[in-house]
C-alpha positions as semicolon CSV with decimal commas, in nm:
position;residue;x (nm);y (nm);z (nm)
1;X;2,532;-0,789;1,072
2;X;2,322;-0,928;1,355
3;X;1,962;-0,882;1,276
4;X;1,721;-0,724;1,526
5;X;1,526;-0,954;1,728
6;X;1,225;-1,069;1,570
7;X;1,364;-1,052;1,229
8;X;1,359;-1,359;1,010
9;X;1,673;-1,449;0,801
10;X;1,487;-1,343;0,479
11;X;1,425;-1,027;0,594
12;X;1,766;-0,921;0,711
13;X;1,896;-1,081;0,384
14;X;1,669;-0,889;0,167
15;X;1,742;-0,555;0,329
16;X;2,115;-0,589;0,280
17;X;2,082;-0,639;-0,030
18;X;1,868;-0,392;-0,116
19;X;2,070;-0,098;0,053
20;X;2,428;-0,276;-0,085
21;X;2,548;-0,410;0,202
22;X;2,555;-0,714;-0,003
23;X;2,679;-0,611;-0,301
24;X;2,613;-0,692;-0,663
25;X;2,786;-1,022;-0,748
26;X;2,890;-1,080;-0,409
27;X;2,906;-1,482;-0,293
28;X;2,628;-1,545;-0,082
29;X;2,791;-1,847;0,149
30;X;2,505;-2,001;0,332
31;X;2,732;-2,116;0,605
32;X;2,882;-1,756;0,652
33;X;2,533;-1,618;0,602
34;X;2,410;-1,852;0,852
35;X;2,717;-1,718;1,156
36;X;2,679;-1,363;1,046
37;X;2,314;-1,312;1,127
38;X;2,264;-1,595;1,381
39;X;2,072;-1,832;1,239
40;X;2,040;-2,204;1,043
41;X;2,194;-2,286;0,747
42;X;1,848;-2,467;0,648
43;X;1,668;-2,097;0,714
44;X;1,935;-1,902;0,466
45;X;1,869;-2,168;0,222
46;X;1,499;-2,093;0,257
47;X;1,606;-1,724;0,209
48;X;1,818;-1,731;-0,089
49;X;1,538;-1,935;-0,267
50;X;1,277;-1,712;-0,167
51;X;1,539;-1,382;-0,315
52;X;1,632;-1,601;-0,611
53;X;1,291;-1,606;-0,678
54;X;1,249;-1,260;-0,627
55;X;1,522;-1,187;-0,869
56;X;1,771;-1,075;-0,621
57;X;1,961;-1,405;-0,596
58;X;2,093;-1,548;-0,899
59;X;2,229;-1,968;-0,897
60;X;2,483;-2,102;-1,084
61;X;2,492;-2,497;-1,059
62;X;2,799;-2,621;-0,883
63;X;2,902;-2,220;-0,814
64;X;2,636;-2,123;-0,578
65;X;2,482;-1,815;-0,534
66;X;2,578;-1,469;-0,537
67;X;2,361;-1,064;-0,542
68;X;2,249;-1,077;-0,859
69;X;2,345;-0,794;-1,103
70;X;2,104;-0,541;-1,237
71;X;2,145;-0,447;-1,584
72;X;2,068;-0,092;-1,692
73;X;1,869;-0,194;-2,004
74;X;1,648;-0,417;-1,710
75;X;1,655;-0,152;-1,475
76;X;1,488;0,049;-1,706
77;X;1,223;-0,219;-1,825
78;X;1,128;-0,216;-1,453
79;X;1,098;0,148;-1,392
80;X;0,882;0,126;-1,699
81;X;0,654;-0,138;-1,561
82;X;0,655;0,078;-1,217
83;X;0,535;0,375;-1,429
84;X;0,171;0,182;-1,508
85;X;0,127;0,019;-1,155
86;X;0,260;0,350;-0,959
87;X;0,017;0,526;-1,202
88;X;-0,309;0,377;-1,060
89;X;-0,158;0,357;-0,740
90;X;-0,202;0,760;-0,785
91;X;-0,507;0,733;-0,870
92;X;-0,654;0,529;-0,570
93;X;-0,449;0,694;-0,370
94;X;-0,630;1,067;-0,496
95;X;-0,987;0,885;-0,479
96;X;-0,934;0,778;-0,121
97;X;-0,656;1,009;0,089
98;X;-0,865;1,166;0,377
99;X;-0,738;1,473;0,556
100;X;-0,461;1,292;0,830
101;X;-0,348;1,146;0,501
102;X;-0,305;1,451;0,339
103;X;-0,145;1,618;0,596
104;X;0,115;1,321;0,624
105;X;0,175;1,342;0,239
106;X;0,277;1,719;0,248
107;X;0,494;1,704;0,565
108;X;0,703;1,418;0,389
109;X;0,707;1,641;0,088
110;X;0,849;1,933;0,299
111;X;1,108;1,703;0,476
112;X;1,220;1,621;0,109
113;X;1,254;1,977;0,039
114;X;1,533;2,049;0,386
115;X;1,716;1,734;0,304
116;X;1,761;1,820;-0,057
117;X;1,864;2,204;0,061
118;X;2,078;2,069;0,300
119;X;2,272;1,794;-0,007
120;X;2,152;1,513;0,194
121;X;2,067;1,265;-0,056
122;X;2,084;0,990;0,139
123;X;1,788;1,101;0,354
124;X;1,629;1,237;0,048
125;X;1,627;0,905;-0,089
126;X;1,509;0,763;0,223
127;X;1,266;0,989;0,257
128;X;1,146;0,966;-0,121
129;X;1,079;0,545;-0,045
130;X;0,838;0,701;0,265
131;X;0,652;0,894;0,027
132;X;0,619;0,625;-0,245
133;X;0,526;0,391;0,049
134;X;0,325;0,625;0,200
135;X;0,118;0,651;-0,136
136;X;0,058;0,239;-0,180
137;X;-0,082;0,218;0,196
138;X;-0,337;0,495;0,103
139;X;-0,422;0,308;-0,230
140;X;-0,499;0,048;-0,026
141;X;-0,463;-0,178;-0,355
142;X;-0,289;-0,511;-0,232
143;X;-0,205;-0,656;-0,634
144;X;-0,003;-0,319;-0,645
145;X;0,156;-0,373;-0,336
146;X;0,269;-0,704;-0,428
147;X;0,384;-0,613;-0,739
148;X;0,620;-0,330;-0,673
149;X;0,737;-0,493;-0,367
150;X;0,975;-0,724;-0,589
151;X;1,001;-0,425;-0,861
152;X;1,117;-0,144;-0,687
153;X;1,410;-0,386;-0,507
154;X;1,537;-0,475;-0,817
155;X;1,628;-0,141;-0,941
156;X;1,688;0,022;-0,635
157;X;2,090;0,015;-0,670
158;X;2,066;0,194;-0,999
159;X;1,743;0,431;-0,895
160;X;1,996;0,590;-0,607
161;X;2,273;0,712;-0,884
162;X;2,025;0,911;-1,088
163;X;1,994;1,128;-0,771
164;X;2,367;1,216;-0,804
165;X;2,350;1,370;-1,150
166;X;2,321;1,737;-1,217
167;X;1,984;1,913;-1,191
168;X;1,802;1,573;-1,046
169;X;1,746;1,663;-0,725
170;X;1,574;1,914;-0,776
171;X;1,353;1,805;-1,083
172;X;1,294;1,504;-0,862
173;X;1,158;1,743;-0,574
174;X;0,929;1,922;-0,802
175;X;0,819;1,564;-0,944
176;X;0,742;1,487;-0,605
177;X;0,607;1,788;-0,527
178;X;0,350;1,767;-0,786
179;X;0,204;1,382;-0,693
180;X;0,144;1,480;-0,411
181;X;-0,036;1,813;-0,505
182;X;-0,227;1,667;-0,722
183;X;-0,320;1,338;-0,482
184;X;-0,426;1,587;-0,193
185;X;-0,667;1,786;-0,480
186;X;-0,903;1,470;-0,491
187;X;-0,751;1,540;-0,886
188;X;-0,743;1,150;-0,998
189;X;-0,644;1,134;-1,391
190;X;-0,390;1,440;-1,269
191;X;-0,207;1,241;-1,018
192;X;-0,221;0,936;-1,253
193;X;-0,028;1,183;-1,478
194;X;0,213;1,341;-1,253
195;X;0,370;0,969;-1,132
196;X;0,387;0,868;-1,468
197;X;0,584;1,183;-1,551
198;X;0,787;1,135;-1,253
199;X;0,896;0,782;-1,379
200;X;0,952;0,893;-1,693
201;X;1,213;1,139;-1,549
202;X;1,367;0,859;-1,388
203;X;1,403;0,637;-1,669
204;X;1,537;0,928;-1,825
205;X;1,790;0,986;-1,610
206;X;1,943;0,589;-1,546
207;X;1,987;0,640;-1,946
208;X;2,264;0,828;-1,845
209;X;2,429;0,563;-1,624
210;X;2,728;0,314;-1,689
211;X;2,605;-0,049;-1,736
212;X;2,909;-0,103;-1,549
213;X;2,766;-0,176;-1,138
214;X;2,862;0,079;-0,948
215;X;2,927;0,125;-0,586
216;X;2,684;0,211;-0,365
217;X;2,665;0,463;0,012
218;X;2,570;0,300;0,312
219;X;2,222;0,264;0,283
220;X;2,042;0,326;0,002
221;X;1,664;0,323;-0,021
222;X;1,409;0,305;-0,366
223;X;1,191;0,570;-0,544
């Protein structure tokens, strides 16, 4: 669990929790913490109260902390929030793609569409965070960016399983497939339209989930 050079200890914490190495509930012990990823105990404090305030961490007084556990019922409340912000992240992102941007939009689009042939949903998932990431950077709209940055890690865990129901892959793909069609058509209120639908779908779908947490593949990315 060594990070990569360069990496801070919130950064390596935050990613493992994100894509379940640390899993929901899990005791986060900052002396543990501190030997696994090679670093102070004073810098995974740091951490944990940056992710705690993040809403990954959750403190108990006199229990310490653990992953905290995402509720469906919140899940959905965030995926709803996501469905306004990633909206007019659409829209910027119509108003102001240029042609390299485009082009980069579609060939993520047609990656999506081997991976899901091939029943790779892991790197369809990964692959659907590059295109939702992809999106923000060509909105250019830094609030946004903030914003979903905390969102979309939230509900990540729970946004992977409604990949692995029937008939979601490929409504997702078409979802997709759409955004992006309309983003690269300069079409503004129609992109706006087609990520809101696309949310929509997904709250849809983690309506259909357990409340109970579930577990999770290796890594497991947002969108």
């Amino acid at each position: 669990m060594a990070p990569p050079f360069g990496r801070s200890a919130y950064e390596h914490l935050r990613e493992a929790i994100v894509d379940g190495r640390l899993s929901p509930n899990e005791r986060l012990v900052e002396e543990e913490l501190a030997a696994r990823i090679g670093t102070s105990r004073a810098n995974v404090r740091a951490s944990l109260a940056r992710l705690e305030a993040e809403g990954l961490v959750s403190r108990e007084r006199n229990r310490g902390a653990r992953v905290r556990v995402i509720a469906v019922d919140e899940a959905i409340e965030i995926v709803e929030v996501r469905a306004t912000i990633e909206g007019l992240v659409a829209r910027c992102a119509a108003e102001r793609a240029d042609g390299a941007q485009r082009d980069r939009l579609r060939a993520i689009v047609a990656q999506m569409e081997q991976r899901a042939a091939a029943g790779d949903l892991l790197g369809y998932s990964q692959l659907n965070a590059n295109l939702h990431a992809e999106i923000l950077a060509i909105a250019s709209h830094a609030t946004a960016t903030k914003m979903l940055s905390n969102l979309q890690s939230q509900a990540v865990r729970y946004q992977f399983l409604t990949i692995l129901q029937p008939g979601r892959p490929a409504q997702s793909l078409a979802e997709h497939r759409a955004i992006v069609e309309r983003i690269c058509a300069g079409d503004e209120d129609g992109a706006e339209a087609a990520m809101r639908r696309h949310l929509r779908g997904v709250v849809h779908a983690l309506r259909g989930i357990e409340t109970t947490p579930p577990a999770f593949p290796d890594r497991v990315k947002d969108g």
